[in-house]
C-alpha positions in Angstrom: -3.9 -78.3 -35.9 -2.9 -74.7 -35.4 0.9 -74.3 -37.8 2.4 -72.8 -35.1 1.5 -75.7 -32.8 2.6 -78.2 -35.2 5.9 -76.4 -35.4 6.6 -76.3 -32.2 5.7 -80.0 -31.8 8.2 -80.9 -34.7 10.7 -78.4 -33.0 10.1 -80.2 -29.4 10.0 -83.4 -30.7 13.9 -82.4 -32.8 12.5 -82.8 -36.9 13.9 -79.6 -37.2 13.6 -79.2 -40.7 10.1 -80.4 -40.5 9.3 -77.8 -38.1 11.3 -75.2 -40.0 8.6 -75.4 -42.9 5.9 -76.0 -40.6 7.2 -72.1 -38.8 7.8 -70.4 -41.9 4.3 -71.4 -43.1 3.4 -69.9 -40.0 4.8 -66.9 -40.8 3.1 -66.6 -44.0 -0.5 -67.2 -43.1 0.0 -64.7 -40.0 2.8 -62.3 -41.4 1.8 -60.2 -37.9 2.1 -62.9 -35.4 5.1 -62.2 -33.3 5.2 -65.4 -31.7 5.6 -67.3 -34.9 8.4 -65.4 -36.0 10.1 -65.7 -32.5 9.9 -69.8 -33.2 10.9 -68.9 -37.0 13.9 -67.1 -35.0 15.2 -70.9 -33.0 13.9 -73.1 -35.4 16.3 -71.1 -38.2 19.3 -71.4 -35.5 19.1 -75.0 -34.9 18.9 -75.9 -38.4 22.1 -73.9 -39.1 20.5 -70.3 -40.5 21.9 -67.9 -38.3 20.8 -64.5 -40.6 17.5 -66.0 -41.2 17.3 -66.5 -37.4 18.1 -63.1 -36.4 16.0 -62.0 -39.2 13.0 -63.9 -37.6 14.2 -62.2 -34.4 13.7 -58.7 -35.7 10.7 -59.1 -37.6 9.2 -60.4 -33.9 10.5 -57.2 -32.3 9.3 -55.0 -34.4 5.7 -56.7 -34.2 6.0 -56.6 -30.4 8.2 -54.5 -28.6 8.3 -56.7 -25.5 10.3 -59.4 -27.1 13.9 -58.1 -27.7 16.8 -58.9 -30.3 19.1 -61.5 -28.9 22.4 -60.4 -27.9 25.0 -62.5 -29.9 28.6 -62.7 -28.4 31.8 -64.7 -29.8 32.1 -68.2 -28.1 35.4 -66.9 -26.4 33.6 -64.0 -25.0 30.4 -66.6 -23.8 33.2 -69.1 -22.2 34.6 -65.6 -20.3 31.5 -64.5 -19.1 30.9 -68.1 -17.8 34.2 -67.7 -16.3 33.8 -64.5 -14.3 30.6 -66.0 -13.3 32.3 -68.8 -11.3 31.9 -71.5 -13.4 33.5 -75.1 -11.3 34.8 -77.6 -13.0 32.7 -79.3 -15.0 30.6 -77.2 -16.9 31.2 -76.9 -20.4 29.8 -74.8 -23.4 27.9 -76.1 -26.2 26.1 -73.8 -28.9 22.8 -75.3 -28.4 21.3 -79.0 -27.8 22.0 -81.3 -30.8 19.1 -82.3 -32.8 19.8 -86.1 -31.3 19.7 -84.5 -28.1 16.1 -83.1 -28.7 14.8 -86.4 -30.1 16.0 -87.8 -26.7 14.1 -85.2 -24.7 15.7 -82.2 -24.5 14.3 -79.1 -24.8 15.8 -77.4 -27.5 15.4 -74.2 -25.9 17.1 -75.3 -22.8 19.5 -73.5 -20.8 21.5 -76.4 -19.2 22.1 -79.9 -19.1 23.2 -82.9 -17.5 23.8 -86.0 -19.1 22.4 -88.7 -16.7 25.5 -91.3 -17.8 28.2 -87.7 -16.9 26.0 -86.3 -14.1 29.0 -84.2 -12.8 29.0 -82.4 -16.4 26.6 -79.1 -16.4 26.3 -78.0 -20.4 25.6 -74.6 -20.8 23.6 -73.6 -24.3 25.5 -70.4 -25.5 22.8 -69.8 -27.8 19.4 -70.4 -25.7 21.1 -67.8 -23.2 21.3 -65.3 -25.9 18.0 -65.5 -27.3 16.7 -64.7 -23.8 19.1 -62.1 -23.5 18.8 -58.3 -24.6 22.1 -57.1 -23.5 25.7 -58.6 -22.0 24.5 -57.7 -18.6 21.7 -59.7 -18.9 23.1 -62.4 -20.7 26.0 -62.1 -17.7 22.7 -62.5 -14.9 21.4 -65.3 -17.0 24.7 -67.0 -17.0 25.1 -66.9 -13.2 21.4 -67.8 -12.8 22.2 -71.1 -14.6 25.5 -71.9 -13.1 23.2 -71.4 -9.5 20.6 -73.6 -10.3 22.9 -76.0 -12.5 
């Protein structure tokens, strides 16, 4: 099986620190492989190596222009911007899914979620929206998009 597969089948599946070997073997064998450095990037996050993960982010930039640095922001200024997006009541902020959460089925890249037994709860993943964000106004669009379709 392909490494970067199998680490983003360990990632999926929440054995983060499995899948955290798996991606940095990844790395290794294909030192050029953008996308392997992008999962090297959320793998580090979840498993608690934020300037490994934006390390991994730049070395996937650099390799491919197309795939930008996340844009990182406090959690005060994440909770504002959900704020000025028109967040109801009932959406809270999380940093990302918890690795129990994956192992239950969530994607650990996921934007939102609702807990079937608090279905009136939308979670919003502070750090998935950055990592698919280049910029506060886009992290500020991805927000509302999510609050929209949450």
């Amino acid at each position: 099986m392909d490494l970067i597969q199998h680490a983003r089948e360990l990632y999926t599946t929440g054995r983060m620190h499995d899948a955290l070997e798996a991606a940095q073997a990844a790395c290794d064998r294909a030192p050029k492989d953008s996308e392997a450095w992008s999962l090297l990037g959320r793998i580090s996050r979840h498993t608690g190596l934020p300037a490994a993960s934006d390390d991994a982010f730049l070395r996937a930039s650099q390799l491919d222009n197309r795939r930008a640095l996340p844009h990182r922001v406090s959690a005060e200024r994440f909770r504002a911007l959900v704020r000025e997006a028109g967040a109801r009541p009932g959406v809270r902020v999380e940093p990302m899914p918890a690795e129990g959460q994956v192992r239950a089925g969530v994607d650990p890249d996921a934007l939102t979620h609702r807990d079937p037994q608090a279905p009136d709860v939308l979670v919003l993943f502070q750090v998935n929206h950055e990592n698919r964000s280049a910029s506060e106004d886009a992290l500020r669009a991805l927000i509302a998009r999510s609050l929209a379709g949450g």
